[in-house]
C-alpha positions in Angstrom: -78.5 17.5 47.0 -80.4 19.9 44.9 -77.7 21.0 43.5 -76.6 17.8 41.9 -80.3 17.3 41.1 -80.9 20.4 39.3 -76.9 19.8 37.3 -78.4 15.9 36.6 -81.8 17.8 35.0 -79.4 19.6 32.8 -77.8 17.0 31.6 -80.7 14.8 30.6 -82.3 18.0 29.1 -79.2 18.2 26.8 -78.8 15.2 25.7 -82.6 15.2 24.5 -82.0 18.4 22.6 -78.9 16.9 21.1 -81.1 14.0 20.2 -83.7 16.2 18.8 -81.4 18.1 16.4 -81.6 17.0 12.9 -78.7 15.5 11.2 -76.3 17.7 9.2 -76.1 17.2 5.8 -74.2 18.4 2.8 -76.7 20.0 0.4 -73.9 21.3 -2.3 -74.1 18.5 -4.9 -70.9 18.5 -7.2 -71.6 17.8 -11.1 -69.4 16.9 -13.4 -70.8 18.8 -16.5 -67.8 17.2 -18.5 -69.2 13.7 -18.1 -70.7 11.9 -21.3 -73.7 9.9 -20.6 -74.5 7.2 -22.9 -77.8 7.3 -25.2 -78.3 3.3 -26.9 -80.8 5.1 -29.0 -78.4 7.8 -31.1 -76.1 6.5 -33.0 -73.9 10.0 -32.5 -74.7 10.2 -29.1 -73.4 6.9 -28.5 -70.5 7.2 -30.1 -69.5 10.2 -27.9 -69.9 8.1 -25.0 -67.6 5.3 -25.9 -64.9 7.7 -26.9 -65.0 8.6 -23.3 -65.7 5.7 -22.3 -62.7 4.6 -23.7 -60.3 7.6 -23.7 -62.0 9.2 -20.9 -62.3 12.6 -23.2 -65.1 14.3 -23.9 -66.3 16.1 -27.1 -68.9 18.2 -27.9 -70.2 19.9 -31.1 -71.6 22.9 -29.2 -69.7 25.1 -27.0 -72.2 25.3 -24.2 -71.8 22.6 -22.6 -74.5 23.1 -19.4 -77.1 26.0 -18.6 -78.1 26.0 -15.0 -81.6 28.0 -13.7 -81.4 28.9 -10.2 -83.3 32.1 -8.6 -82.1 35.2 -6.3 -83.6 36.3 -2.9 -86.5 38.1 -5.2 -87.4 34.9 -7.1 -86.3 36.0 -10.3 -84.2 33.2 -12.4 -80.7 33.4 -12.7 -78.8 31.3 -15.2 -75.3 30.5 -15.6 -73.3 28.3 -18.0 -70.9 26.5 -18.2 -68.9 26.8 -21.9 -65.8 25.7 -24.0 -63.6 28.5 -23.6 -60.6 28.9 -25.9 -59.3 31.9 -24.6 -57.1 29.9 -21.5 -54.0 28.9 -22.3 -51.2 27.5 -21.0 -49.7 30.5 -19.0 -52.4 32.9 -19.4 -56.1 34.3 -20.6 -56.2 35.8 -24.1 -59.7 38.3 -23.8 -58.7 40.3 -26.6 -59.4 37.2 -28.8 -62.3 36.3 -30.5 -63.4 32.8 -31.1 -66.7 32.2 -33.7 -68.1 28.4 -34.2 -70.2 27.5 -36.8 -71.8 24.2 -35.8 -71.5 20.9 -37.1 -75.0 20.0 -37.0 -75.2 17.1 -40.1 -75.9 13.9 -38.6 -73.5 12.0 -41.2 -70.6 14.9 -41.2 -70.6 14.2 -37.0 -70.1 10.3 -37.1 -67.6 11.0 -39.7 -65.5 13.7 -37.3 -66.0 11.1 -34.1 -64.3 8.6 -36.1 -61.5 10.9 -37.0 -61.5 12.2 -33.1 -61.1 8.6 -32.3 -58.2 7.7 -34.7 -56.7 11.2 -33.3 -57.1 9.9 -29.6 -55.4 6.3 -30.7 -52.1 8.3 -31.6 -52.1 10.5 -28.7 -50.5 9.3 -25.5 -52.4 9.5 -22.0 -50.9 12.4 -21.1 -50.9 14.0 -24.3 -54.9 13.9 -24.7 -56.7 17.0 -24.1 -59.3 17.2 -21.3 -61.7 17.8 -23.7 -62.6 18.2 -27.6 -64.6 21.0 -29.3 -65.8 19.4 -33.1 -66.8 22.5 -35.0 -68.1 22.7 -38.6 -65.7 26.1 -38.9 -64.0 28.0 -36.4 -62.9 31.5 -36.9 -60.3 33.3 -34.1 -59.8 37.2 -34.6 -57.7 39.1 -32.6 -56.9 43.0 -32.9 -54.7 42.2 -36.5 -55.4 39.1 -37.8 -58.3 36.9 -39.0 -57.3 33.2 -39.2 -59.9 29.8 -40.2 -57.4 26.8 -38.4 -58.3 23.2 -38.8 -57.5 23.2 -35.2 -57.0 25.5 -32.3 -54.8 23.6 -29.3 -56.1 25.5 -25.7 -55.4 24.5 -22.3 -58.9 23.0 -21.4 -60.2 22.4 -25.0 -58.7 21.1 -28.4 -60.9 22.5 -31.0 -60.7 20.5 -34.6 -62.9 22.0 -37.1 -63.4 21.3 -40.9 -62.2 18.0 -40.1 -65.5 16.2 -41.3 -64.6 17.9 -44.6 -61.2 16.8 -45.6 -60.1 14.0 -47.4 -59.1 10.6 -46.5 -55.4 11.4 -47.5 -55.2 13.9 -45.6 -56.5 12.9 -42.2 -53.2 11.4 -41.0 -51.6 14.8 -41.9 -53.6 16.4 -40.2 -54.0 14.3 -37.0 -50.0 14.6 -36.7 -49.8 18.6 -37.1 -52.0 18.8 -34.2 -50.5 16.3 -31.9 -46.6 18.4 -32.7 -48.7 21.5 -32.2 -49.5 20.1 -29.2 -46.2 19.3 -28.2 -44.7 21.9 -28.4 -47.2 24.3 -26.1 -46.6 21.5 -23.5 -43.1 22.2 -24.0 -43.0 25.7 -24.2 -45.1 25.7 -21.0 -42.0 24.3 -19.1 -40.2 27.2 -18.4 -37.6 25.3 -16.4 -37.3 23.4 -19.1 -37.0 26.1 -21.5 -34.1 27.8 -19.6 -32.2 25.1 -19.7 -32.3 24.4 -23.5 -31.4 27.8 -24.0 -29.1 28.2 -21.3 -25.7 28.8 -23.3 -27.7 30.7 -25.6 -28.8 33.4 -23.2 -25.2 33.5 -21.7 -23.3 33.5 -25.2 -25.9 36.2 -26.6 -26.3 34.4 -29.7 -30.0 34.9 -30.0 -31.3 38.0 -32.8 -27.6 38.0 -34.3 -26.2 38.1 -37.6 -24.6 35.4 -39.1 -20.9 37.7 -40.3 -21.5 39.0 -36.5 -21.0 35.3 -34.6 -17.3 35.3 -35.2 -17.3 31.9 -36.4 -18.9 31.6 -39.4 -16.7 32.8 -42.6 -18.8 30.7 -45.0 -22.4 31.7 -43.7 -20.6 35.1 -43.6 -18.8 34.9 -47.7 -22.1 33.3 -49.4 -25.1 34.6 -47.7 -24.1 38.0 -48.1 -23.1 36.9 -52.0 -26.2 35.7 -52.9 -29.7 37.1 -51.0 -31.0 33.8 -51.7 -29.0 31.3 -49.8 -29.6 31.7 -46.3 -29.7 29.0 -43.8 -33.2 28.1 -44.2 -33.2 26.8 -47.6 -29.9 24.5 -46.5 -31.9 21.5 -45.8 -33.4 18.8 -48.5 -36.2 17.7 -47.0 -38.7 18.9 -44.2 -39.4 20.3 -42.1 -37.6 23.5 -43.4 -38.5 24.2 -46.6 -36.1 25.6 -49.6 -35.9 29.1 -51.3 -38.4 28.7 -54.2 -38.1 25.0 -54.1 -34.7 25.3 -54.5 -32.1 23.6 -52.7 -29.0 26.3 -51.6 -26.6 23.3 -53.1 -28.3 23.8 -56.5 -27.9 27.5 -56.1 -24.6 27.3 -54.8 -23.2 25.5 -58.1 -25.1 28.4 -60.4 -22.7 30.4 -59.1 -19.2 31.4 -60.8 -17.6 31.2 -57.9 -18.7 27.4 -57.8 -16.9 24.9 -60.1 -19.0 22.0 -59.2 -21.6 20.3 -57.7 -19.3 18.2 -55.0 -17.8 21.8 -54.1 -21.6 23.6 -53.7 -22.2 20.6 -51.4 -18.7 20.9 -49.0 -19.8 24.5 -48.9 -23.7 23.4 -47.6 -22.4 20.9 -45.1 -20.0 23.7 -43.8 -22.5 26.4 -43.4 -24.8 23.3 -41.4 -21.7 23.2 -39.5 -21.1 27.0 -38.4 -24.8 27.2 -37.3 -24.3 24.0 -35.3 -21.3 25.0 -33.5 -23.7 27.5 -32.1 -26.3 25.5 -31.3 -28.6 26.3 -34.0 -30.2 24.3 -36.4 -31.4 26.7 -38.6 -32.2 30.7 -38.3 -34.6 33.8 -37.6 -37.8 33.0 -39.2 -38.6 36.0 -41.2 -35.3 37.8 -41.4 -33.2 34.3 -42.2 -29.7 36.4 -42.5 -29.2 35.9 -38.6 -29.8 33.3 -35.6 -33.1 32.9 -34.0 -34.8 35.5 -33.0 -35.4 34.1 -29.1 -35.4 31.0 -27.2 -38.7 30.1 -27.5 -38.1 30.5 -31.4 -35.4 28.1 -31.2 -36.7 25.9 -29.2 -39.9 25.6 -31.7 -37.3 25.2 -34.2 -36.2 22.2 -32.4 -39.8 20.8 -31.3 -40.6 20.8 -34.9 -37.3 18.9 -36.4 -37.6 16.6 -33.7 -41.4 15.6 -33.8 -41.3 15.5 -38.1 -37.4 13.7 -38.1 -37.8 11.2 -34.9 -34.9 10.1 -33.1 -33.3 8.4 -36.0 -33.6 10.8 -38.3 -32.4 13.7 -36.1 -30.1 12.1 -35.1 -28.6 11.3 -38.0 -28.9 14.4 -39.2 -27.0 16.1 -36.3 -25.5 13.5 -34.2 -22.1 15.0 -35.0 -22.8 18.5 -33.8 -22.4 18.3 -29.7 -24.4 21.4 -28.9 -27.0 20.4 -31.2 -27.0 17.3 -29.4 -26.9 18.7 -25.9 -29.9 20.6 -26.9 -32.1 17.9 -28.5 -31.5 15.5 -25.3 -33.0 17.9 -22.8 -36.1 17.8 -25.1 -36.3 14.3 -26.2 -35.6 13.1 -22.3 -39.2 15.5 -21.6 -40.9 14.2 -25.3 -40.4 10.6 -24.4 -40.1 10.3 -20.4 -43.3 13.4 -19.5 -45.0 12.9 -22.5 -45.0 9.5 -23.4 -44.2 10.2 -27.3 -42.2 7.5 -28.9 -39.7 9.7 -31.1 -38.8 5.8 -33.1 -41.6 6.4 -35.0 -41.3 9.8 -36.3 -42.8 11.2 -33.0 -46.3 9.7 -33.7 -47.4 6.1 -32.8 -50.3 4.0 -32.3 -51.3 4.4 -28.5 -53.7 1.2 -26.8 -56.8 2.8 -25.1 -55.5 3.9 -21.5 
């Protein structure tokens, strides 16, 4: 009997304890630092909001975003921050370069750039926006051998636009649509699944960083290239978004030559060069050397991002609809531009986008 007694004490006296303990709670607070607060009273303040509001993106005009005080087990303060940091990228973290802002501070040049943010985040799709916006008065990136000033700078967690306050009305359009291609073709090249597949055949044939006369197929890129310096297969194209030798086109070159009796002739000899390089797969060559095919995959594929983002679906299309491999090549891209992305490639690539 005392047993069960003394076990019965022991019982009540736990259950009071367990009554007495106080009630767990979770004292880590999460904070959103990226979240715009609305301010009725400031114009530019309030504009910021409802571009979030709206697009659910963010911008700032400094690149420290939040400065936290907190003390260590002496009492002293500690700070951290928490910043717009361009070095991130899509596969990796660049340290070696330096990124310099100066601010945009003028009340005026601020509203100006929101307003241009905001017609730039009405032709982006959803998943084309950028988690968040850096608006910078300049922006100057060094690295160990160059020293460039871009109007923008697309990162993984920030899209830095700077100058943007400062250009004309003419141009803002121009300049909205560069950046959303740039920005198409980093989410591309980030694929690298998909990458591998455009440039599957490629790889295997070995047609990357080779000369034209070396391909096997090619006698005209072979006879008129090597002719003339001039004409390579960069300058074979009218309009963008390759540009010609000396704003030349390499039919008007073509019919300067002896060799050339006419103009109908230098233009059969164009559309046969267009032809070789497309029965490769190639739409145009090596960047910098120009006498030979791309020099990579992820050369070529730019190649194709670029032509396919300035010429849509049309124009491409009906540019190189009759070159299969071509073709083959664009569709893997376009089905991950229109599907993944959301780009519409009937209107050139860029479109007006609803607020989503």
């Amino acid at each position: 009997m005392k047993r069960l007694l003394y076990i019965s004490a022991l019982s009540i006296a736990f259950c009071a304890c367990a009554k007495e303990e106080p009630e767990l709670t979770h004292k880590v607070q999460y904070v959103n630092d990226f979240v715009v607060e609305d301010v009725p009273d400031d114009s530019v303040q309030h504009e910021r909001y409802l571009i979030y509001k709206d697009f659910g993106v963010p911008v700032f005009f400094n690149d420290t975003i939040k400065k936290r005080e907190s003390f260590d087990r002496s009492g002293n303060p500690v700070y951290s921050y928490e910043t717009v940091d361009l070095n991130w990228s899509y596969t990796d973290y660049q340290g070696k370069i330096k990124y310099r802002y100066k601010y945009l501070t003028d009340k005026g040049l601020q509203m100006r750039a929101l307003k241009i943010t905001r017609r730039y985040l009405s032709k982006t799709s959803k998943p084309m926006r950028p988690f968040s916006i850096m608006l910078a008065d300049t922006l100057t990136i060094s690295s160990p051998s160059t020293v460039t000033r871009p109007l923008y700078h697309v990162g993984y967690r920030t899209l830095a636009l700077s100058q943007i306050a400062r250009i004309s009305d003419d141009e803002i359009d121009n300049v909205i649509n560069k950046t959303i291609r740039s920005m198409v073709y980093d989410r591309v090249s980030s694929n690298k699944d998909l990458c591998a597949q455009f440039g599957e055949k490629a790889v295997k044939s070995a047609w990357y960083r080779q000369r034209w006369s070396d391909l096997g197929n090619c006698p005209n890129l072979a006879k008129w290239v090597l002719l003339n310096w001039a004409i390579t297969v960069n300058s074979l194209f009218n309009d963008p978004p390759y540009e010609t030798f000396d704003n030349e086109d390499a039919a008007d070159m073509l019919e300067k030559l002896e060799e050339v009796g006419s103009r109908e002739q230098a233009e059969s000899i164009r559309q046969a060069m267009l032809q070789e390089i497309g029965n490769y797969g190639f739409i145009r060559g090596e960047h910098r050397v120009t006498s030979g095919s791309p020099k990579s995959l992820e050369e070529d594929c730019k190649f194709f991002v670029e032509a396919i983002m300035f010429l849509g679906e049309q124009g491409f299309k009906q540019r190189y609809g009759h070159l299969p491999l071509v073709m083959e090549k664009y569709n893997i891209l376009a089905k991950y531009i229109t599907n993944v992305l959301q780009v519409d490639l009937n209107y050139n690539g860029i479109t007006e986008h609803t607020n989503e």
